[in-house]
N, C-alpha and C positions, 0 to 999 in steps of 0.2 A: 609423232612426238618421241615416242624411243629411236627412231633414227637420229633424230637433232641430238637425244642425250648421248645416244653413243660416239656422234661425232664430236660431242662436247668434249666426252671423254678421251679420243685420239685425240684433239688437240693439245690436252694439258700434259698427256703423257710425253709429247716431243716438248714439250715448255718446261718439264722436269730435265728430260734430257739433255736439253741444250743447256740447262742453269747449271746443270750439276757438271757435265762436260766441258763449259766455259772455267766453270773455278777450279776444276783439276788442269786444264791446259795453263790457264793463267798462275796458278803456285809453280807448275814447272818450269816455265817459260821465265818465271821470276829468279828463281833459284839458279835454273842456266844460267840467265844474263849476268848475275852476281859471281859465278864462277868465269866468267866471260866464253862461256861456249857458242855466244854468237851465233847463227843462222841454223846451226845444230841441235842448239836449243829449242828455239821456236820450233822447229819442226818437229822435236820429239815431243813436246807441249802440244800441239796439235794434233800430231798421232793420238796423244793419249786421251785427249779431250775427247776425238772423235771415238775412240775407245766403249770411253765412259757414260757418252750420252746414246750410241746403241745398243748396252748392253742394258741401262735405265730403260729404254725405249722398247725390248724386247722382254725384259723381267717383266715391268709395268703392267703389257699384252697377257702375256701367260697368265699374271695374277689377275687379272681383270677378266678374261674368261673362266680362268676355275671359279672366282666368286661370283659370277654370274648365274640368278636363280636355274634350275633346271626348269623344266616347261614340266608341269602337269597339271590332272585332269583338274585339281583343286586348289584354289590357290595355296590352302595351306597343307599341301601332300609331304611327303615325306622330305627330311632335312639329307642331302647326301654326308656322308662321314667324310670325304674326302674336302669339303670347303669347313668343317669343322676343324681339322688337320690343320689349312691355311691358315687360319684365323689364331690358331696356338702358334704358329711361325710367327705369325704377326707380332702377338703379342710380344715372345720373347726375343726378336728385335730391339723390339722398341724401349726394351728394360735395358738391352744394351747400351742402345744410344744413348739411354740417359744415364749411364755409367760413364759411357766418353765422353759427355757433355760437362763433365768436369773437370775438363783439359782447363789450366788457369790460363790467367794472359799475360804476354810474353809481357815482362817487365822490364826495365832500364838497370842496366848493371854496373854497379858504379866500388872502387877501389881506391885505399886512401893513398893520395898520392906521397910523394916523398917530402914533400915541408909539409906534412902536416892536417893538408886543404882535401877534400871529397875532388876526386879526378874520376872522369867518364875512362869505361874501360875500353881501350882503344884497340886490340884484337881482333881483327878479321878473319885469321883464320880460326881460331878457337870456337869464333860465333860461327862461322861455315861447319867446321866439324860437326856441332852440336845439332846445328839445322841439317845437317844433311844425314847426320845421325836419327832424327825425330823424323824425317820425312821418311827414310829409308822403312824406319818401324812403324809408320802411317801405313803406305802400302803394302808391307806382307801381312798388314792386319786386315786392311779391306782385301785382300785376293785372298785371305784365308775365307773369308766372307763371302766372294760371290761365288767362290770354286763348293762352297757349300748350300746356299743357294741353289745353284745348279743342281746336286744331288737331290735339296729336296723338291725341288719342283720336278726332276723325275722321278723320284721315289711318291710323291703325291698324287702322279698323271697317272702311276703303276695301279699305285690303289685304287684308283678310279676305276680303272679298267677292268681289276679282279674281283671288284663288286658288283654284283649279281642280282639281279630278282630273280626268285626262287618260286617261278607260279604253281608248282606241285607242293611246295610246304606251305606257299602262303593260303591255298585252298583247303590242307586238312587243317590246318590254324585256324581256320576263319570258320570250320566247323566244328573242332575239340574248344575251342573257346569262346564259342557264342552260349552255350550251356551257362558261363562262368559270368554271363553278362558281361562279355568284352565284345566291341567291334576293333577287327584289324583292316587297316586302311594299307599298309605296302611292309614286304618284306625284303631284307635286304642282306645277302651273304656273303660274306670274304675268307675267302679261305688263304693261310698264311704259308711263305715257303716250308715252315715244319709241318704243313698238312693238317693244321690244328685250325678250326672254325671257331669265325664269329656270326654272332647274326643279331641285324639291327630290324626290330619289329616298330610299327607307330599303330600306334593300338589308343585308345579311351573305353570308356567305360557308358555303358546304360543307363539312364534312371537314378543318376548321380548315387551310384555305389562303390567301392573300394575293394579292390582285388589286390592280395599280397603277391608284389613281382616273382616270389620265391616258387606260387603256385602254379604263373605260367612256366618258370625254367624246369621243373617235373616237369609237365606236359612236352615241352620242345624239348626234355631229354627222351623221354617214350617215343617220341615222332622221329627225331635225328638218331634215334638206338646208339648216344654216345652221353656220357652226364654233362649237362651244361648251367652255367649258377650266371646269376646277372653279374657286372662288370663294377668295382668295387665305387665308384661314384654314381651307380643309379639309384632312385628312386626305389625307395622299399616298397608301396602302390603306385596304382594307377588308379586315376578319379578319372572323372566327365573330360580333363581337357586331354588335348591329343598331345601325346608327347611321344620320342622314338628312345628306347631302352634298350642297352648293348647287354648282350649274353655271350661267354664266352664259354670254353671245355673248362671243367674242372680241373683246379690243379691237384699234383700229388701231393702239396707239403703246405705247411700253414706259419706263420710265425710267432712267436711272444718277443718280448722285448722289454727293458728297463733302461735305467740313463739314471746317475747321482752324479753330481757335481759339486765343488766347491773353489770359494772366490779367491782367490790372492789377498793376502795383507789385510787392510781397512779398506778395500774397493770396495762398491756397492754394487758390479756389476759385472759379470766373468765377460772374456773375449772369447769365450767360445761357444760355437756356436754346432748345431746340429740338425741334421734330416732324418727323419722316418717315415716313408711312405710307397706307397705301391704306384710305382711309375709309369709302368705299361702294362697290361694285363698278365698275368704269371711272373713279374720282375718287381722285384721288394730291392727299397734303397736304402740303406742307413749310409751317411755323409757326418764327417764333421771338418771343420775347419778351426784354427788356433788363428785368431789375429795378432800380428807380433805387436806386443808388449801388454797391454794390460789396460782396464775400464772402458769408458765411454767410445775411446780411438779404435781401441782393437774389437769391442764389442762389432761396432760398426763395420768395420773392415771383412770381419767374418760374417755378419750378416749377408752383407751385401754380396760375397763369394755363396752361399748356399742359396740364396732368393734366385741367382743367373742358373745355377745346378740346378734348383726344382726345375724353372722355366722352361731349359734349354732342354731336358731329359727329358719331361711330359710330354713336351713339342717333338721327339723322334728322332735329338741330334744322338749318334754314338756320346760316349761318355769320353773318349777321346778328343775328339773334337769341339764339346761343350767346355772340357779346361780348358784347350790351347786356346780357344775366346774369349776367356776368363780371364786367362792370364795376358792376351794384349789389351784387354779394358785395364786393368791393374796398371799395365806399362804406359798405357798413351792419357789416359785420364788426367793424369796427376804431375807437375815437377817433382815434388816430394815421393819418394820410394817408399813403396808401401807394398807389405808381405805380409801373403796367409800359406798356410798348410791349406791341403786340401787329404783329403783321406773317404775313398770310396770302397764300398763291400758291395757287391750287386747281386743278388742271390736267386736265381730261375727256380721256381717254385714246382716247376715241370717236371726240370732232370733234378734239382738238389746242387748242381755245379754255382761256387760261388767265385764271380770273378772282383780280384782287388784293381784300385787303380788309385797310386800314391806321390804326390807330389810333395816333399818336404818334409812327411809323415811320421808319427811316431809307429813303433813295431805294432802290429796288429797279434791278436793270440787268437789260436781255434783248439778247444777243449774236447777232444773226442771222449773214449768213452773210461778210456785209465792213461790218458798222455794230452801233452799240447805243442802244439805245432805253432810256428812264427813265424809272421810275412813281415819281413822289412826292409827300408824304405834306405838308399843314400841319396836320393835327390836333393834340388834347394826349393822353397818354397815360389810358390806361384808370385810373378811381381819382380823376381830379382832378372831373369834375363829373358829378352824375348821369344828364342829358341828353346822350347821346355823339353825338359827331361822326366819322361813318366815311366814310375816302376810300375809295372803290370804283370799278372799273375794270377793264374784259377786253381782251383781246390774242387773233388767234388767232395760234398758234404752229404750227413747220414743222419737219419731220424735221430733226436738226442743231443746233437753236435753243435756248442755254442763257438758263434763269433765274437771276440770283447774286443773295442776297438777302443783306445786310452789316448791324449792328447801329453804332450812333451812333460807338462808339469808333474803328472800320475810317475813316469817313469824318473825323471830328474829328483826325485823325491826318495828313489829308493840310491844304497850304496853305487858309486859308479862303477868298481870292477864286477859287481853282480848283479845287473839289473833283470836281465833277461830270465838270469836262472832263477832270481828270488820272485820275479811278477809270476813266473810257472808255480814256483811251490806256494805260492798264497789261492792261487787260481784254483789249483787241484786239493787244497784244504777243507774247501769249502763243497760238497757233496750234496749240491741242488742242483734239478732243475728249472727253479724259478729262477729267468735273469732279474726278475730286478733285487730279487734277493743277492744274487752273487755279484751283480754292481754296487750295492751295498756293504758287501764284506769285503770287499775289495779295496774300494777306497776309506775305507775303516780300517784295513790295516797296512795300509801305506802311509795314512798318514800317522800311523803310529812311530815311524820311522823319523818322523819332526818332532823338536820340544817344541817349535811355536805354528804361528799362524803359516798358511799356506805361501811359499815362497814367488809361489806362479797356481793359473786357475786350473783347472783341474778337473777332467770329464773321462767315466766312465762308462761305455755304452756296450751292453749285451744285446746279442739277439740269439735265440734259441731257433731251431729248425725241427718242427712238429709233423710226421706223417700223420695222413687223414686216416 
C-alpha cells in the first residue's frame, strides 16, 4: 500500500511538471510568434518549458522527502525541527501567491477617436512594449524565487544534518527529570555556525501533573554548564500529552518597547502599519510601513507589506531577500501602482549589534546616552521599480540605548529647513527610559507644531535595549 502511495505521488509530481512547463513554453512561444521570431521562438519556448517542469519535478522530490515522516520506534516519536522549517516555507509561499493572485485581467483599451465615436486602440507596438515589459518582470520575479528556494532547501537539508541526538544528555535528562515527574521520550540538538545551542526535548508528564518549562531550562542549564531559557513561543508547562519544546542560550539583552499613533484628518483609520516581534531566537524585529496616501487603501496596502515580513522572516528568508519579494508582488499583482515604505531595525539580543534595512523610509533616530545619531534613507518606496534600491546599515548598540523609528508624517510635521535637528532636540528633552513614555512626548510635541488636524498619519515607535 505505501509503495502504490508513493508511486501515486511520483506521478502527480511530473503532471505538475509538465502543466506548469507546458504554460511557460506556450506564453513564450506566444509572445515570439507575435514579435515574429518564428522557429526561434518555439524553440526557446520549449527550452524553457522543459526548464520549468524539471526543476518543478526536482523541487517537488526534495519537498516530498523532507516531509516525509521519519521512521521511529513510536508512532508518535519525536517531530524533526527541520520539516517544521518546511512547513513555514510553505506557508509563506502561499501568502505570496496570493498577493500575485491579484494580478487584474488584461482589459480592452479603447481611445476616443477623432469625430467624436470610442475607437479600439490600434497600437501594436505600444501593447508589445507593455507585454514584454510585464513578461520580462514575471520572470526575474519567479528566478528570484527559485534561486531562493534553492538556498532554502539547502539551508533546511544542512539543518537536518546538524541535528543530533544527544544519547549522553538525553540519559541524565531522563534521570534529573523523572524526580520532577516528567518522562523524556528523544532529545534533539543543533548547534548553530555562532557555536550557540538549541535543544529540542519531547518530554510529558506523569499522573496528569504540570511542570513549569522554566524548571526544566534550570536543570538543562546545570547539565549543558551554559544558561539556557525555552524559545519565546513555547509552552510555559508541560501536561500528560507529549509535546517537543525548543530551549535556546540565553540572551544578553532584553527589550521594551512603545508605539503612539495618530490619524490624518477625519479618517478613521491610519495607513500605517507596524511589527514587533522576536523573529528568530536572539533576533527582535520592529518594522513599520507607510501605505501611500491615506484610510482604508493605504491601511491595506501596509498591512499586506508587514503580514509577507512577519511570514517570510519567521520562515528564515534574510531580510534582504524578504523585501526584493515584497516588492515584485507589489509590481506584478496589480495594473494600478501601488507604494509602501518599508522600514527595518533588527536588533541581535546576543551581541547588542542592531542592523537597519530601508526602503523609501523616513530617518530613523538612536538615542544613546547624552547624544542621537541618524540613519537615513534616499531610496524610493517598494512598488515603484522592480530593481530595488535598499539602504542598509548596523550600529552596535549599548544597555540604555533607544531606537525611535517615526513614519514621514511625524517628520513632514516639523519646519522643513530643521527637521532632523529639531526631532533630535524634542528626543533628548524628554529624559526617560520608559519608551512608551518617550513615544508619547514625542508625538505630543510634534504635533504641537500644527494649529490643526494631522495633515498625514503619523507613528511613533521606540524600542529600548535592556542588559540582563
Amino acid at each position: 500500500m505505501r509503495q502504490e502511495e508513493e508511486r501515486k505521488v511520483g506521478h502527480y509530481s511530473w503532471l505538475y511538471g509538465v502543466i506548469a512547463g507546458g504554460c511557460v513554453a506556450a506564453m513564450q512561444i506566444g509572445v515570439g510568434l507575435l514579435q515574429v521570431e518564428g522557429e526561434f521562438a518555439v524553440m526557446m519556448g520549449a527550452a524553457q518549458g522543459l526548464l520549468v517542469c524539471s526543476l518543478t519535478v526536482i523541487c517537488g522530490s526534495m519537498m516530498e522527502w523532507l516531509l516525509t515522516p521519519i521512521p521511529t520506534e513510536e508512532e508518535d516519536g519525536p517531530i524533526h525541527p527541520a520539516r517544521e522549517r518546511v512547513k513555514e516555507y510553505e506557508t509563506a509561499f502561499r501568502s505570496l501567491a496570493d498577493s500575485f493572485s491579484g494580478t487584474s485581467a488584461t482589459k480592452e483599451i479603447s481611445i476616443e477617436g477623432t469625430s467624436g465615436g470610442a475607437a479600439v486602440l490600434d497600437m501594436p507596438s505600444k501593447t508589445d512594449l507593455i507585454w514584454n515589459t510585464r513578461l520580462e518582470e514575471n520572470r526575474a520575479a519567479v528566478a528570484v524565487q527559485l534561486n531562493e528556494m534553492a538556498q532554502i532547501m539547502t539551508d533546511t537539508v544542512e539543518h537536518a544534518w546538524d541535528t543530533r541526538t544527544d544519547e549522553e544528555l538525553e540519559a541524565h535528562l531522563k534521570k534529573k527529570l523523572r524526580s520532577m515527574g516528567l518522562c523524556v521520550h528523544g532529545v534533539l540538538v543543533y548547534q548553530q555556525e555562532s557555536k550557540r545551542q538549541e535543544v529540542y526535548l519531547v518530554m510529558n508528564t506523569r499522573r496528569r501533573r504540570c511542570v513549569a518549562v522554566k524548571e526544566v531550562a534550570a536543570v538543562l542549564s546545570k547539565l549543558m554548564k551554559k544558561s539556557m531559557m525555552p524559545a519565546h513561543d513555547s509552552r510555559a508547562f508541560v501536561g500528560s500529552e507529549r509535546i517537543t519544546i525548543q530551549f535556546v542560550e540565553r540572551t544578553n539583552f532584553e527589550v521594551l518597547y512603545g508605539i503612539e499613533k495618530a490619524v490624518k484628518g477625519e479618517e478613521q483609520i491610519s495607513g500605517d502599519n507596524f511589527s514587533l516581534y522576536h523573529c528568530q531566537e536572539g533576533q527582535f524585529i520592529a518594522a513599520l510601513s507607510d501605505g501611500m496616501g491615506s484610510g482604508i487603501t493605504a491601511y491595506k496596502e501596509s498591512e499586506r507589506v508587514i503580514d509577507l515580513l512577519e511570514q517570510f522572516l519567521e520562515a528564515g528568508f534574510t531580510k534582504e531577500t524578504a523585501v526584493r519579494m515584497i516588492n515584485s508582488a507589489l509590481i506584478v499583482r496589480s495594473d494600478a501602482q501601488v507604494f509602501s515604505t518599508i522600514d527595518i531595525s533588527s536588533l541581535d539580543l546576543y551581541t547588542g549589534i542592531c542592523e537597519f534595512l530601508k526602503v523609501g523610509a523616513s530617518t530613523t533616530f538612536i538615542r544613546r546616552e547624552n547624544w542621537v545619531e541618524t540613519i537615513s534613507s534616499t531610496s524610493l518606496p517598494a512598488g515603484v521599480f522592480h530593481k530595488l534600491d535598499l539602504d542598509a546599515s548596523s550600529k552596535k548598540l549599548y544597555d540604555g540605548d533607544m531606537v525611535i523609528m517615526v513614519t514621514d508624517g511625524v517628520m513632514d510635521a516639523l519646519p522643513a529647513d530643521h527637521q532632523e535637528a529639531l526631532m533630535k532636540d524634542i528626543i533628548m528633552e524628554h529624559d526617560t527610559g520608559n519608551p512608551k513614555e518617550l513615544a508619547a512626548y514625542i508625538l505630543g510635541r510634534v504635533r504641537q507644531y500644527q494649529d490643526k488636524q494631522p495633515s498625514d498619519d503619523m507613528t511613533v515607535l521606540a524600542v529600548s535595549l535592556v542588559k540582563y
